[in-house]
C-alpha positions in Angstrom: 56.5 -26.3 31.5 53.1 -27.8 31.2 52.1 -30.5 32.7 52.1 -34.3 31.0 48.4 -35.3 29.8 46.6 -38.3 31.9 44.6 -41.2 31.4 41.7 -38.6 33.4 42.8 -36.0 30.9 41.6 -38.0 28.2 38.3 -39.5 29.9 37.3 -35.9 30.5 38.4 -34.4 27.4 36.3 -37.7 25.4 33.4 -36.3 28.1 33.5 -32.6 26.7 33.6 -33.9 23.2 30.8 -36.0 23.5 28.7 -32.9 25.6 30.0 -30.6 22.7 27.8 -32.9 20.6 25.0 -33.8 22.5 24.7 -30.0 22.9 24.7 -29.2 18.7 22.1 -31.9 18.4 19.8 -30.1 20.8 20.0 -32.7 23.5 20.2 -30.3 25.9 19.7 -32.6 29.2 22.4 -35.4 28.2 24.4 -32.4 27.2 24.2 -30.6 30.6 24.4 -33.8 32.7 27.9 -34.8 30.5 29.1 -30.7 31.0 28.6 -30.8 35.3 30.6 -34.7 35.1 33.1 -32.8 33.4 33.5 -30.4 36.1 33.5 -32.7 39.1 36.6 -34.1 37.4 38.0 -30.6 36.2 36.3 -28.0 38.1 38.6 -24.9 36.3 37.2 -26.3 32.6 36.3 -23.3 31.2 34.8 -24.6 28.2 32.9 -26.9 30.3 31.6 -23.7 32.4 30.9 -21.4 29.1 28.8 -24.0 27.6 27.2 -24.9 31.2 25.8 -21.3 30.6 25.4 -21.4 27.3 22.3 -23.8 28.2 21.0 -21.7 31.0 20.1 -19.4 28.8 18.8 -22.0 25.9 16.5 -22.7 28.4 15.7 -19.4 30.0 17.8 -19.4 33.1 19.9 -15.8 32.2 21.2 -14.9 34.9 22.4 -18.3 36.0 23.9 -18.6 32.7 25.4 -15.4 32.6 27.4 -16.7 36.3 28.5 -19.6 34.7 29.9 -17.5 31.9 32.2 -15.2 34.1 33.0 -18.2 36.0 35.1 -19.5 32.2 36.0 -15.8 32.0 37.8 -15.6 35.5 39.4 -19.1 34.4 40.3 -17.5 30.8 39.9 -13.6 30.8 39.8 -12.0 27.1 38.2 -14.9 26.0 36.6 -13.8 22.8 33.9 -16.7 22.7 32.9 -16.3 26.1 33.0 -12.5 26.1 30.3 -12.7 23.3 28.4 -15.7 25.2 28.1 -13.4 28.3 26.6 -10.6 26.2 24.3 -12.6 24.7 23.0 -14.1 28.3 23.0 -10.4 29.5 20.8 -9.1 26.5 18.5 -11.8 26.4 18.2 -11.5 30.2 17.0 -7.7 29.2 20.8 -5.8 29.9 21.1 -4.5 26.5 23.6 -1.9 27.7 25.6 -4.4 29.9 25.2 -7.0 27.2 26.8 -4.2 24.6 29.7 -3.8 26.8 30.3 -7.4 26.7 30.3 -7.5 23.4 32.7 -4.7 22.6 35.1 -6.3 24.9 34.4 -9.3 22.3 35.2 -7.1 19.2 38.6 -5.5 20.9 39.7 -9.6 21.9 38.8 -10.5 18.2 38.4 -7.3 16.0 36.5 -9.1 12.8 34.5 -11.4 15.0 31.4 -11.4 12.8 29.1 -13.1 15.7 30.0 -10.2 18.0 29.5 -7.4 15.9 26.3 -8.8 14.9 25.3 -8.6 18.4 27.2 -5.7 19.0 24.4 -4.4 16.3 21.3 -6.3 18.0 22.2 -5.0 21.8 22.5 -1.4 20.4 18.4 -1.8 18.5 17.3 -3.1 21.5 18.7 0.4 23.4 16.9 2.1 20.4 20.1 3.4 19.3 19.4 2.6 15.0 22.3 4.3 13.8 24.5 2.5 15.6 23.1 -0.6 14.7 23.3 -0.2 11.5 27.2 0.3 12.1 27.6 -2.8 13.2 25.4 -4.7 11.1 27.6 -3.4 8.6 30.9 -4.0 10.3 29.4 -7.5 10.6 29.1 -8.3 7.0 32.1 -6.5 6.0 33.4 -9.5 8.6 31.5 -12.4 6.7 29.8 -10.9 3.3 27.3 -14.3 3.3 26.3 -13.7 7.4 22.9 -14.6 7.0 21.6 -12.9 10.3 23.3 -9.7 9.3 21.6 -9.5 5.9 18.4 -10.2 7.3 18.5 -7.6 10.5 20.2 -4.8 8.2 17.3 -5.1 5.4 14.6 -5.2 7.9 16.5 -2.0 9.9 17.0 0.1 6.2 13.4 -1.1 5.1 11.3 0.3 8.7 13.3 3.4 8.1 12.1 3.9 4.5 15.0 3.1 2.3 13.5 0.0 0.2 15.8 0.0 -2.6 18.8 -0.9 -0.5 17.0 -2.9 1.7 16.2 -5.2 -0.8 19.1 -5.4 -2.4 19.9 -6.8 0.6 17.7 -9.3 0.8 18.3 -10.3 -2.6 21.9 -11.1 -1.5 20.2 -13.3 1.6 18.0 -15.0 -0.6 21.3 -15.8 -2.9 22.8 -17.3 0.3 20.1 -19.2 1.6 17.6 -19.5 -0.9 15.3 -22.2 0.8 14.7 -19.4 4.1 11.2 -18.3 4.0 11.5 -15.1 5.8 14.5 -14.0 3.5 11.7 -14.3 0.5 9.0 -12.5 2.9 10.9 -9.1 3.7 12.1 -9.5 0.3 8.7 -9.0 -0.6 8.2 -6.2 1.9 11.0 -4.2 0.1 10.0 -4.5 -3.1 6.3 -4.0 -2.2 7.6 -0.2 -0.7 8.8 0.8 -3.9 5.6 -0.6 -5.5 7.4 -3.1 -7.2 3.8 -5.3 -6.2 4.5 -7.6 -9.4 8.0 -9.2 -8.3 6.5 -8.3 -4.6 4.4 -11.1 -5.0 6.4 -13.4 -6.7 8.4 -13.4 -3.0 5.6 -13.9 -0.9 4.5 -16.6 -2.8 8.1 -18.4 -2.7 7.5 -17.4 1.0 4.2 -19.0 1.5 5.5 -22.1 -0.9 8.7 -22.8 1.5 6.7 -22.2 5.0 3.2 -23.8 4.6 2.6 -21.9 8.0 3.2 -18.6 7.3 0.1 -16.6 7.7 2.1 -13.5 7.4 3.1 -14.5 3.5 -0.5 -15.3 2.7 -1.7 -11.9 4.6 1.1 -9.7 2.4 -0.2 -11.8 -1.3 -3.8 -10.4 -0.2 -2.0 -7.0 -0.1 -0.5 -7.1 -3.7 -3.7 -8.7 -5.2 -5.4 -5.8 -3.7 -3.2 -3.3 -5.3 -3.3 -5.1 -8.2 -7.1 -4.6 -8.5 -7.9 -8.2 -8.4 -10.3 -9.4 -5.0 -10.8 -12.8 -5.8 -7.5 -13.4 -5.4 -7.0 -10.9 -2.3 -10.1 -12.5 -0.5 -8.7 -16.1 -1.0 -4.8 -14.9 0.1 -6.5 -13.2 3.0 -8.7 -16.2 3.8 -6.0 -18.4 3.8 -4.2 -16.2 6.7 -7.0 -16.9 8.6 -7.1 -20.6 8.4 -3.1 -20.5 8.8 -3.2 -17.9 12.1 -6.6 -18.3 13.5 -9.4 -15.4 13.3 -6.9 -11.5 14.3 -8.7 -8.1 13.8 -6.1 -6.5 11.3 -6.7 -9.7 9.2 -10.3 -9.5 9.3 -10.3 -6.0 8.2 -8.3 -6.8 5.4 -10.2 -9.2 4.4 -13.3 -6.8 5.2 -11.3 -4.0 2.7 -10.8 -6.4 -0.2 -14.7 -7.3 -0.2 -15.3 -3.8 -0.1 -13.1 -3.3 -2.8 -14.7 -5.8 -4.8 -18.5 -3.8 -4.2 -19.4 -6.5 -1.8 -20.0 -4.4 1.0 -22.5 -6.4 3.0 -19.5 -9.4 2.6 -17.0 -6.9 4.2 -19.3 -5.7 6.9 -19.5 -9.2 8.2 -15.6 -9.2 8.3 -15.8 -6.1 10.2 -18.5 -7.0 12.9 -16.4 -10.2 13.4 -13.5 -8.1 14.2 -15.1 -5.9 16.5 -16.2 -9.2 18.6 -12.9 -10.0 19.1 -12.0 -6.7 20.0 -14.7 -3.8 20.1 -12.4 -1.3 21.0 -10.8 -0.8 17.8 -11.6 2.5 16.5 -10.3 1.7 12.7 -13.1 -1.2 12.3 -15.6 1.1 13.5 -14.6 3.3 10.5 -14.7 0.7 8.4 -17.7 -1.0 9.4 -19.5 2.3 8.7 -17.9 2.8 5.1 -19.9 -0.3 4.1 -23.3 1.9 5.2 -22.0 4.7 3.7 -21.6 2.8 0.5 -24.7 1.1 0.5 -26.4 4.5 1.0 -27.3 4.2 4.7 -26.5 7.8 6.5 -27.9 6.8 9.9 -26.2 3.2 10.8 -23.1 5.0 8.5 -23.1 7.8 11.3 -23.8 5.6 14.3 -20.4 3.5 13.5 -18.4 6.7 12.5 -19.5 8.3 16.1 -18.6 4.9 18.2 -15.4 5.4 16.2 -14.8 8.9 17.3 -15.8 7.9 21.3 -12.8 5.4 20.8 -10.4 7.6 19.3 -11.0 11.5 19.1 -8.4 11.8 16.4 -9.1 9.5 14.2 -9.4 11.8 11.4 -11.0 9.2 8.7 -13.9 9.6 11.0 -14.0 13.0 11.2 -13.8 13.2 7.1 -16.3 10.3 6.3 -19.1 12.1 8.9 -19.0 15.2 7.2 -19.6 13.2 3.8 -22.9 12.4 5.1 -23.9 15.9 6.4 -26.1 18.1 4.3 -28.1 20.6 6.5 -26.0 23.6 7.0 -27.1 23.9 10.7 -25.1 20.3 11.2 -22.5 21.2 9.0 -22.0 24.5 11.5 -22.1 22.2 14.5 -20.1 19.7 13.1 -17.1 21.6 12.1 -17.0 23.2 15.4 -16.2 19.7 17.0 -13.9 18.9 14.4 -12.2 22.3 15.3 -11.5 21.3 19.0 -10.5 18.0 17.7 -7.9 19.9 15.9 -6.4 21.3 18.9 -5.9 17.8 20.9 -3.7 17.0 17.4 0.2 16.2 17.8 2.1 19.0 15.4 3.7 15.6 13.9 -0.4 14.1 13.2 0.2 15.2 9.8 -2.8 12.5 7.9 -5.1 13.7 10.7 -4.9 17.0 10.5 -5.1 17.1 6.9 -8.2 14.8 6.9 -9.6 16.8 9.6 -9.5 20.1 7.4 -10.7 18.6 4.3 -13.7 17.8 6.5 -13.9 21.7 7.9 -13.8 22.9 4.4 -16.3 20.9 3.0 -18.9 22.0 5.9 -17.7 25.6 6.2 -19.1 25.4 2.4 -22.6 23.9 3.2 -23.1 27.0 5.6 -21.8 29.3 3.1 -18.5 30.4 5.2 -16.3 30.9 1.9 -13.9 32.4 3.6 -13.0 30.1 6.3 -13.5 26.9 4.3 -11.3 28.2 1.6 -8.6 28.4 4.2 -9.6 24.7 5.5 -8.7 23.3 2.2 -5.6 25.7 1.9 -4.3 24.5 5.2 -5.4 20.9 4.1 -3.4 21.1 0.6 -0.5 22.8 2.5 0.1 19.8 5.2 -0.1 17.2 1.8 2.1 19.4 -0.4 4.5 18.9 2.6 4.5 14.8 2.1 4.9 14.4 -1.5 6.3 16.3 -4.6 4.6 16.9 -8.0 7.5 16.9 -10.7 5.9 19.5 -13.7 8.7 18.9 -15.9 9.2 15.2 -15.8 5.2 15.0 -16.4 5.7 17.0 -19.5 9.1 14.7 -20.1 6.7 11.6 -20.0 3.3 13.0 -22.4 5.7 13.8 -24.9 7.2 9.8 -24.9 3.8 8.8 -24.8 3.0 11.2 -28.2 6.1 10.2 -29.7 5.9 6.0 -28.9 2.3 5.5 -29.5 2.4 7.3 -32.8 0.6 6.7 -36.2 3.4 4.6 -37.3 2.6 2.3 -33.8 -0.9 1.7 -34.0 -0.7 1.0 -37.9 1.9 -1.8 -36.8 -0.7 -3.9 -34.9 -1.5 -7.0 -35.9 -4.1 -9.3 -36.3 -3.1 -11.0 -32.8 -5.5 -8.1 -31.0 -8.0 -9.8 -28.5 -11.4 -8.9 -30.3 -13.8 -9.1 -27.0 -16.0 -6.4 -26.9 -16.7 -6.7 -23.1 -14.3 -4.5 -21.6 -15.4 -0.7 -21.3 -13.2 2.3 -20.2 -14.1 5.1 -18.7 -11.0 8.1 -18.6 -10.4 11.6 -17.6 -9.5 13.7 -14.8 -10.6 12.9 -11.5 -13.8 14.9 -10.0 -15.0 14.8 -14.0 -17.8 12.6 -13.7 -16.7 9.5 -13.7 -18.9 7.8 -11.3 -21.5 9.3 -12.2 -21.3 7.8 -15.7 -20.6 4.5 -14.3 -23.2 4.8 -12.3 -25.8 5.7 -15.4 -24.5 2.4 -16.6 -24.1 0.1 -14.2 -27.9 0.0 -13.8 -28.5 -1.4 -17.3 -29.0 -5.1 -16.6 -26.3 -6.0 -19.0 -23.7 -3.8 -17.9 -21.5 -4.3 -14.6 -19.4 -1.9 -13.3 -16.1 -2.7 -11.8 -14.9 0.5 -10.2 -11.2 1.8 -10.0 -8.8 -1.2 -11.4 -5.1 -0.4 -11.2 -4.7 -3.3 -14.0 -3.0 -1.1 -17.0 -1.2 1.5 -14.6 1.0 -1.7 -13.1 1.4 -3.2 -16.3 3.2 -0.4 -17.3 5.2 0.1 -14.5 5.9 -3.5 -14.8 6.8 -3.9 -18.5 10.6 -2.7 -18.5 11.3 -5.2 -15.5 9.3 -7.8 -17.2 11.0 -7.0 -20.7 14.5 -6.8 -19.4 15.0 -3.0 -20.5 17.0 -0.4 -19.7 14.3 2.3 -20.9 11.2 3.0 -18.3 7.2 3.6 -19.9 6.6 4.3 -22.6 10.1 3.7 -24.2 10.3 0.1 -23.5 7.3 -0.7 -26.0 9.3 0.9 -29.0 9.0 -1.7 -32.0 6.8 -4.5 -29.0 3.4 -3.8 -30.2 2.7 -7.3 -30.9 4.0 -8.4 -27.3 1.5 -6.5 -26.0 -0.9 -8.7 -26.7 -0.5 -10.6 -24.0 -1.8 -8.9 -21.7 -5.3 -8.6 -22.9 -6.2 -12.5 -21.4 -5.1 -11.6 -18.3 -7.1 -8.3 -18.1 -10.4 -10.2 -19.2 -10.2 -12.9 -16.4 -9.5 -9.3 -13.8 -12.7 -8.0 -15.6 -14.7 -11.0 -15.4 -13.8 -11.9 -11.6 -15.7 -8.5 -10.7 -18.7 -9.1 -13.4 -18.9 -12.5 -14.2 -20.3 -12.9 -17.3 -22.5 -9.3 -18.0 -22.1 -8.2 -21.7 -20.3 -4.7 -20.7 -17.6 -4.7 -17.8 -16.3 -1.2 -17.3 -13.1 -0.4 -16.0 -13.4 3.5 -14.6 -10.2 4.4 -13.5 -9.6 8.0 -14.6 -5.8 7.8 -15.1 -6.2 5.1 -18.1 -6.2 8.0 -20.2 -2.3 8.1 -19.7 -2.6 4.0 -20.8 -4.5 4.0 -23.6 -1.9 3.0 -26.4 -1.4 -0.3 -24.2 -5.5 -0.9 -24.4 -5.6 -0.5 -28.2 -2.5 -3.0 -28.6 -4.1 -5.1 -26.7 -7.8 -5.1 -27.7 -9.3 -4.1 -31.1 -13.3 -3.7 -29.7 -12.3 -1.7 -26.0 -14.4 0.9 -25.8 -13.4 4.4 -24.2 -15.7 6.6 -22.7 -13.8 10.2 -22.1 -15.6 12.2 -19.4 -15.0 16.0 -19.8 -15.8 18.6 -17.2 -14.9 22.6 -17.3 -11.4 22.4 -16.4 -11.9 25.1 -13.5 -14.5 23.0 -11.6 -12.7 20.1 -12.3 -9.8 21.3 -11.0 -11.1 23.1 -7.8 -13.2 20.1 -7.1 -9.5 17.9 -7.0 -8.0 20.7 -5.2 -11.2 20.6 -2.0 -11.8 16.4 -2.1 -9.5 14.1 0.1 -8.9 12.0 -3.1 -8.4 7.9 -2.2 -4.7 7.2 -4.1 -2.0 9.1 -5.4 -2.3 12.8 -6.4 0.9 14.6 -6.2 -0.3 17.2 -8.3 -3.9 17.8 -6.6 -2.4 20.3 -3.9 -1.2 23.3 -5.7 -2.7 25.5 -8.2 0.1 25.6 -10.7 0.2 22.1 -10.2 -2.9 21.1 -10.9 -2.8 23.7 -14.2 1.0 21.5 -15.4 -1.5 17.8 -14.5 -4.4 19.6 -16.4 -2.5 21.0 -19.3 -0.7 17.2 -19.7 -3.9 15.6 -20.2 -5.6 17.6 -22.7 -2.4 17.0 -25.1 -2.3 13.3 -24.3 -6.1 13.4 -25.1 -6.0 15.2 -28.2 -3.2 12.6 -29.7 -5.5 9.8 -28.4 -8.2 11.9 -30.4 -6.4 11.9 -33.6 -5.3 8.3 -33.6 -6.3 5.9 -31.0 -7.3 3.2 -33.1 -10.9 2.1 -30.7 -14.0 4.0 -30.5 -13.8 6.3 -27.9 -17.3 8.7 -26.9 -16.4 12.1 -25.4 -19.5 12.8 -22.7 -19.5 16.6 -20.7 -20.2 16.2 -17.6 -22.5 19.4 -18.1 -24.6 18.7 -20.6 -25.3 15.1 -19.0 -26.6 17.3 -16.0 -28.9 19.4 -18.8 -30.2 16.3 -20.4 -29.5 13.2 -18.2 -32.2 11.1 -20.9 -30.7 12.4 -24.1 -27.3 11.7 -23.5 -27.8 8.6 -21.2 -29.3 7.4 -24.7 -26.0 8.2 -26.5 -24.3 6.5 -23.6 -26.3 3.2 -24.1 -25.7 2.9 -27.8 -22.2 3.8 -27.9 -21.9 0.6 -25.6 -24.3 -1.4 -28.8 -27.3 -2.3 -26.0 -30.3 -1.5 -26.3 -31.9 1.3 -24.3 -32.7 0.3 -20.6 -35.1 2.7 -18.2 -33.2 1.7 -15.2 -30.4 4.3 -15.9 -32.6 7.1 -15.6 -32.6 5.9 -11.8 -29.2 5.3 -11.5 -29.7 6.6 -7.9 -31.9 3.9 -7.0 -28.6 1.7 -8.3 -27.4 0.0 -4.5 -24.3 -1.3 -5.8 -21.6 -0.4 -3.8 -19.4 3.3 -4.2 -16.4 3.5 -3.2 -15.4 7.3 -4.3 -15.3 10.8 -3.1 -18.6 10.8 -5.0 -20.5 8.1 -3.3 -23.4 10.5 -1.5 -24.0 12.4 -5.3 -24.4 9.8 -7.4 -27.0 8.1 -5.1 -29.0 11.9 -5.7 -31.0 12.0 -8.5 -28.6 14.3 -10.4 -25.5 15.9 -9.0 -26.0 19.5 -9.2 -24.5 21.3 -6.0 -21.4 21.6 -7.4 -21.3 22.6 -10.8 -20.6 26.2 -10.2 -19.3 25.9 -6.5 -15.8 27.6 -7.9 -17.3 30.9 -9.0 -17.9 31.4 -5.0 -14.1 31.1 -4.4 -12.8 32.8 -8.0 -10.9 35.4 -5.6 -8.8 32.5 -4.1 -8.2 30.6 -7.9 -6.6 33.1 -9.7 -3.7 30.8 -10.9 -5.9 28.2 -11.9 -8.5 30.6 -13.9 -5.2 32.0 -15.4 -3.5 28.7 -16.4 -7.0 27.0 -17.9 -8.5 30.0 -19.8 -7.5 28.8 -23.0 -8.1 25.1 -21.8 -11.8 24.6 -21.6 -12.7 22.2 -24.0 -16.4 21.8 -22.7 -19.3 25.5 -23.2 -21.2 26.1 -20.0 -24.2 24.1 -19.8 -27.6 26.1 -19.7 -29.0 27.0 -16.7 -27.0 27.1 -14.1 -23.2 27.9 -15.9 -20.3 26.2 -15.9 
């Protein structure tokens, strides 16, 4: 029978209550004063004991906390609540494994005790047991579907080990919840960012940045998707604002350093850089990076002096390794070099997959300067191999794809556009495969004085990954746009201000990513006066030249012979469509015949663009702007004309590629020195 409640009974039990709430308003001190007055008048109050300890640990005392707690537990054994109290003193006190046993004692008291399982999950990541996390995290919100903790923890967990889409579903489901929490909208971001979803990516960080003021992190992950998105402005201003938020940290400074670079301000980056190596000068990365902006301003020495300090710092660092045998041309150096890359090699973990594939696109490219065909062919081989390993090349959904494109953006298409066509004349693309010559016509025209040249913008590539999100359809690219034409207008204001944040306010702004070629039906319903610029090159040599370059980006098809012939064969059917009805002038330049008259058809170049004629470009070498590509050291040569027919040496290794492009080569051998 239990016994009759007192006058005492009541004083204490008012005393608890009024501790209880102290405690939830964070007055810890009144809280912990009214919890000890409770036990001098009951010294077996358990709750009073289990909330004792709750505060030793809210203020860092674990292990007295943790006595406290098995003090309510001897008073009330199987106590749920307490059970899961003691586990969390134990893990924060750095016992995840004790903590977790706590806690399962926790779950078999109260078997859908949400809290518990929850930290059931947490004390089994902090014993770097992930799977087992995950369990619980799961058990956890099978317990209470809105746990807000739960969400959070399993999104992060499914996003670090590479499964984005259900990590942010996730997160979509905490930001449902608890739409006002900043971090829910930041991984959100980080999620959709890893599927390259950078559009709605940075929608999130920007909900994230607007509902924490002081989250540098938000501002630091906007520069990231402005990057991506090809606009530096806007990344340099994101970035710049992480600074002010979080105070002056090297990876933000080399961000920032990257998106200047980016933008063709190199000597603006390499002050970014140099600042981060004075906070830190043992950063091998900013060493790299640092001499990237010599290399791109065209000096080999300081460019080699920073990639060496690199290499002292960290031997494997294999960007070093490839961006100091860019600037190697004597074969005597290139001998020497490769042999300390080839030691290099041999310090490599099997699992240093980048490196090593960095590290032999370097060996091949010097093995080739002394004339070892043999052994650089095999460099490449074994460089192509380790990529082909990380990402797949999908022949038949590329063919899948150029026939939508052939059959969307049909005569019937362009004859539908409308009057509503943005008629500036400023933007200029130039298309084709990579390795075709690209740069090197930019480069021709970026040294007329009314021309500015923008580089690689990703602009029209994430508009049309974007569009069926945008649009609310079911259908990906191209099918979306069936019967839109005239919504496409829309984005040609947006593409203009990109255009004119790189070149301000120069007559001709070109846009030279190769893979607008594939994005051509969206610049025609967009512009009326665009002009294309399709750079051809023998499809062999363009080919091999893909196959032996580290190129920046994604190439899945770059690494295989067949491959490359399925990439190849794709582009010279979307090319002939664009050919036969691509409503915008488009000029078709081969790269060899701009190698056997660089005056005559820099001319043709100049007029098709409606300037008039401009010496400079004859010394486009002399141009210092900043180059960003695999073809920054050829363009600043008078004329590129090493590797025009490189492949011939290696015809014994390209046997499915001469085979899959014979009937291909849209461009006869140039005089002189063949194709």
């Amino acid at each position: 029978m239990s016994r009759p409640s007192t006058p005492r009974d009541a004083a204490v039990a008012q005393s608890f209550d009024t501790a209880l709430r102290l405690h939830r308003e964070g007055q810890l001190q009144r809280a912990e004063f009214l919890y000890r007055d409770v036990l001098r008048q009951a010294p077996d109050h358990a709750d009073a004991l289990n909330m004792l300890g709750v505060i030793g640990c809210q203020t860092g005392n674990f292990a007295a906390g943790a006595d406290l707690i098995r003090r309510a537990l001897a008073i009330a054994p199987g106590n749920a609540d307490f059970l899961n109290n003691l586990g969390m003193a134990l893990l924060q006190g750095g016992d995840p494994a004790a903590a977790r046993a706590e806690f399962e004692r926790a779950v078999q008291a109260r078997p859908r005790f949400a809290e518990a399982l929850f930290n059931l999950g947490n004390a089994c990541l902090a014993g770097a047991n992930r799977a087992e996390a995950e369990k619980y995290y799961r058990k956890a919100l099978k317990a209470r579907p809105d746990y807000v903790d739960a969400l959070n923890n399993l999104g992060n967990l499914l996003r670090e080990r590479g499964e984005a889409r259900e990590a942010a579903q996730h997160f979509h489901r905490l930001v449902g919840v608890k739409p006002d929490f900043a971090p829910a909208h930041l991984n959100l971001g980080l999620a959709l960012q890893a599927q390259g979803r950078v559009d709605e990516a940075l929608a999130a960080f920007t909900r994230a940045a607007e509902l924490d003021t002081g989250l540098a992190m938000a501002w630091a992950c906007r520069g990231d998707c402005h990057r991506q998105r090809g606009e530096p402005a806007a990344a340099e201003h994101a970035y710049q604002r992480a600074l002010d938020i979080g105070g002056p940290s090297v990876p933000l400074l080399n961000a920032l350093g990257l998106a200047r670079f980016a933008a063709g301000r190199s000597g603006a980056a390499r002050a970014c850089f140099e600042q981060a190596l004075e906070l830190d000068p043992g950063v091998a990365g900013t060493h790299d990076n640092l001499g990237m902006t010599w290399a791109a301003d065209g000096d080999r020495e300081q460019a080699a002096a920073c990639f060496e300090r690199a290499l002292g710092l960290e031997p494997a660092l294999g960007s070093a390794w490839r961006n100091l045998a860019e600037l190697t041309r004597e074969p005597a150096a290139a001998r020497a070099l490769a042999r300390r890359i080839e030691t290099a090699e041999k310090s490599l973990a099997e699992n240093a997959v980048l490196a090593r594939g960095q590290m032999a696109y370097a060996r091949g490219r010097l093995l080739d300067l002394c004339g070892e065909n043999e052994a650089a062919f095999a460099a490449w081989a074994a460089a192509n191999t380790l990529r082909r390993g990380r990402v797949r090349f999908d022949a038949a959904a590329q063919e899948r794809f150029v026939d939508e494109l052939i059959t969307t953006f049909d005569a019937g298409f362009f004859a539908a556009l409308g009057a509503g066509r943005d008629s500036s004349d400023t933007p200029v693309l130039i298309v084709g495969m990579p390795r075709s010559g690209t740069t090197l016509i930019e480069q021709i025209l970026a040294a007329h004085g009314a021309v500015h040249g923008a580089g690689e913008l990703t602009f029209f590539p994430e508009q049309a990954s974007a569009l069926p999100r945008a649009w609310g359809s079911r259908q990906g690219f191209p099918r979306c746009i069936a019967g839109q034409a005239e919504r496409l207008t829309a984005l040609a204001p947006a593409y203009l201000e990109l255009l004119r944040s790189h070149g301000g306010d120069a007559d001709r702004i070109i846009d030279k990513m190769p893979y607008n070629f594939l994005y051509l039906g969206l610049v025609a319903a967009a512009f009326s006066r665009a002009r294309v610029i399709h750079c051809r090159r023998d499809p062999v040599a363009t080919c091999f030249s893909i196959y032996t370059h580290e190129l920046a980006g994604k190439h899945p098809y770059a690494h295989d012979q067949a491959d490359l012939v399925a990439a190849y064969t794709g582009y010279t059917r979307v090319m002939a469509h664009w050919r036969e009805h691509l409503p915008l002038a488009m000029l078709e330049v081969d790269y060899e015949r701009v190698v056997a008259d660089l005056e005559g058809e820099a001319r043709r170049l100049v007029a098709f663009l409606g300037l008039p004629w401009d010496p400079a470009c004859l010394e486009f070498h002399r141009n210092r702007r900043t180059v960003t590509t695999a073809s920054q050291w050829q363009v600043r040569e008078p004329l590129y004309t090493t590797g025009r027919d490189r492949w011939h040496r290696y015809a014994q290794h390209l046997g499915v590629l001469c085979e899959g492009l014979g009937d291909l080569a849209e461009v006869a051998p140039a005089p002189g020195n063949g194709a």
